[in-house]
Each structure stands twice: as C-alpha cells, then as structure tokens.
C-alpha positions as CSV (number, residue, x, y, z in Angstrom):
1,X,95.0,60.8,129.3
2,X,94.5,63.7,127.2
3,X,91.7,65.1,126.0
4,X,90.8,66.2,122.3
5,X,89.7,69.7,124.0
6,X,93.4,69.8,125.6
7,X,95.4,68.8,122.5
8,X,93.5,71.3,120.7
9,X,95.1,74.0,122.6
10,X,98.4,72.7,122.7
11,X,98.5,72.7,119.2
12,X,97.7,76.2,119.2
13,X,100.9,77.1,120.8
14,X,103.0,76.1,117.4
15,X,100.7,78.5,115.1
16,X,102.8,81.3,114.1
17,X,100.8,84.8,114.3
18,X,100.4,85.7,110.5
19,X,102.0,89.5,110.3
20,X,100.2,91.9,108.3
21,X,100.6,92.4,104.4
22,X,102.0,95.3,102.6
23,X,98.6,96.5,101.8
24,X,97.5,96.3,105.5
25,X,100.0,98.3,107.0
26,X,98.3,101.9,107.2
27,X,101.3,104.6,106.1
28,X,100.9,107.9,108.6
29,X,102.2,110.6,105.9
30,X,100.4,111.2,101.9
31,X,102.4,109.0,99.6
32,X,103.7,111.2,96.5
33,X,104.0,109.7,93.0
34,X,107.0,107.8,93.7
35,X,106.0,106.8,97.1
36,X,102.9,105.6,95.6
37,X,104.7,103.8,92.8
38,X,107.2,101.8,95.0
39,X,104.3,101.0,97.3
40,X,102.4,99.4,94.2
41,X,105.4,97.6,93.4
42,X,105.3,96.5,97.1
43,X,102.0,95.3,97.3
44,X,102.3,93.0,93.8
45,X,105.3,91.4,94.4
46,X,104.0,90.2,97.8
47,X,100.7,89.3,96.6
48,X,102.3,87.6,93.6
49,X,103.7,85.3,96.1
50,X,100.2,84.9,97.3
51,X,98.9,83.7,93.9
52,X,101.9,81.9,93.3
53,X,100.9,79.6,96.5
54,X,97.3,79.8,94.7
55,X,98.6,78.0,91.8
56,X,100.1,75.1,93.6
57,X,98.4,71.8,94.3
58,X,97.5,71.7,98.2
59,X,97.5,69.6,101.1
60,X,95.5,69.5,104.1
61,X,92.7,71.9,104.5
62,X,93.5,73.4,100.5
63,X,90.3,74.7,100.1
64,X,90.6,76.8,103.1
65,X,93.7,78.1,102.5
66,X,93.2,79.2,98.7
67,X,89.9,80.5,100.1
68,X,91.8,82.9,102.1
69,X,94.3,83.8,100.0
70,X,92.0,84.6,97.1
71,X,90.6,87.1,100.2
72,X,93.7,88.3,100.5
73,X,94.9,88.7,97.0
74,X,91.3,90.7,96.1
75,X,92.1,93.1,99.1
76,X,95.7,93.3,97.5
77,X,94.6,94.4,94.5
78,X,91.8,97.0,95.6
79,X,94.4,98.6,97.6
80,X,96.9,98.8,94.5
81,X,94.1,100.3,92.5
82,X,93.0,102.8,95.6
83,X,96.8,103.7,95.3
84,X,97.2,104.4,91.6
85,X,94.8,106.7,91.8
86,X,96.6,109.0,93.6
87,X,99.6,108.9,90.9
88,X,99.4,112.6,88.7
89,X,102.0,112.1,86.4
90,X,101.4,109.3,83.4
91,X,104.3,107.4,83.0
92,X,104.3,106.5,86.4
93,X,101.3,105.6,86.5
94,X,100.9,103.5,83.2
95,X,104.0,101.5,85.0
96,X,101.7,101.0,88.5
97,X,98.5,99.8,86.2
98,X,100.5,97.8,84.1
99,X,102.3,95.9,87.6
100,X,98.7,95.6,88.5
101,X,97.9,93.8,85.0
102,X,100.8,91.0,85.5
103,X,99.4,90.6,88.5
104,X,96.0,90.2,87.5
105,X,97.2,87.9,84.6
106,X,99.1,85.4,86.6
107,X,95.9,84.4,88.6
108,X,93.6,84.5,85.5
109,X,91.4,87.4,86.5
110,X,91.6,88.2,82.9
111,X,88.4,90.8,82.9
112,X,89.7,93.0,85.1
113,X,93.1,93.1,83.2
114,X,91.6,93.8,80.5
115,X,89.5,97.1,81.7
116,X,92.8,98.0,83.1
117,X,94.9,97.8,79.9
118,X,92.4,100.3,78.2
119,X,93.4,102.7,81.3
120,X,96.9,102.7,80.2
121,X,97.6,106.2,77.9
122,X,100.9,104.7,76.1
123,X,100.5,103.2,73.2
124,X,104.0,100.9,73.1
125,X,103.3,99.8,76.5
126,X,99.6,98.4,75.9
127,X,101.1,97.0,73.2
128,X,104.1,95.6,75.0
129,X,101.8,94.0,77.7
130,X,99.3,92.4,74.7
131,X,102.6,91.0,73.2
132,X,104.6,89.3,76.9
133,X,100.4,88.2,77.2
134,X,98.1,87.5,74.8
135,X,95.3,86.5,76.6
136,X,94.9,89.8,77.3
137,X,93.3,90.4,73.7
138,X,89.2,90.6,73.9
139,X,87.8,87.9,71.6
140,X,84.7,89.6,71.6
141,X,86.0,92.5,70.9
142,X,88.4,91.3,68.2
143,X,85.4,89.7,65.8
C-alpha cells in the first residue's frame, strides 16, 4: 500500500523546524558592556539547557542527538567567549567569564574552565567559584 519511500515523507511533515539559538541570532547594532553581559547570560542559560539534555540518558537515535548538541553547546560557548571580549569594564566582565565557567563545569569541560578561572582579575570571586566547585582546582598544579 505504502511505500517505505512515502512514509518517509509523511513523517517529515510532524518535524518541527528547530528555531535558531541565542548565539545564532546575528544582533544589527555593537552591543555595549551591559548588552554584552545580558547577552552572555542569554546564551548560558539556553545552552545550559542544552547540556542539561546532554546529561540525560537517551532514547532512540542518543548518539545523534548528544552529537549535535555537543556541536551546538561548543558554538555556544565560542560565541560567549567572542562576546566577553568586547566587555571593558572588569567587574562585568569577571561576572560574563565566571557564567561561562558554570557552564563549562556542568558538562565537565573542566580544562577550559580552568584557563578561564586564571582570566578572572578578582580575587574573592576565583575564590568563590573554586569553593561552589572544586573540581576546578589543577591537581597538577596543586603538587
């Protein structure tokens, strides 16, 4: 009756067009620092859901689906750190990096954290993110 070619485009009809990320929406005007800093916190709360979906056992086609939202998670992150670039004033920034650091944390990309911890200038707030995560400490460093 049907066809396996046929079904195969029926069942295209029911997938729902993924829309595009925070971090893929191009913004038109410069972002200041605060622009730049609510964007940040944009971009890692969205692609904390992302890892948070990481984390959880899969079904059907798992492998896939982590495969692509690791892609998606990495381009997350690259366009945080393109962004906190831009951010002059230190405080602000320190705050973007250490969003980025969580971030990087809760999907154990724990090398990358840790280069970015060393980029934060404030001394309580390194030590505030060593203390909420202590895997952040270097071993190698440490002995």
């Amino acid at each position: 009756m049907f066809s396996g070619i046929k079904g195969a485009r029926a069942m295209r009809w029911f997938e729902k067009e993924r829309k595009p990320d925070v971090w893929e929406v191009a913004d038109d005007q410069p972002l200041g620092d605060i622009g730049a800093a609510h964007k940040i916190r944009n971009i890692c709360v969205s692609a904390g859901a992302i890892a948070e979906k990481m984390a959880a056992p899969g079904g059907r086609d798992a492998e896939k689906k982590r495969a692509d939202d690791a892609q998606r998670y990495q381009a997350a992150i690259k366009c945080a750190l393109e962004i906190v670039m831009q951010i002059s004033h230190d405080s602000m920034r320190d705050v973007s990096v250490s969003q980025i650091i969580k971030l990087c944390v809760q999907v154990d990309h724990l090398k990358t954290a840790r280069v970015l911890l060393r980029a934060i200038q404030s001394e309580k707030m390194r030590a505030e993110l060593v203390a909420d995560h202590p895997k952040l400490i270097d071993q190698d460093a440490a002995n």
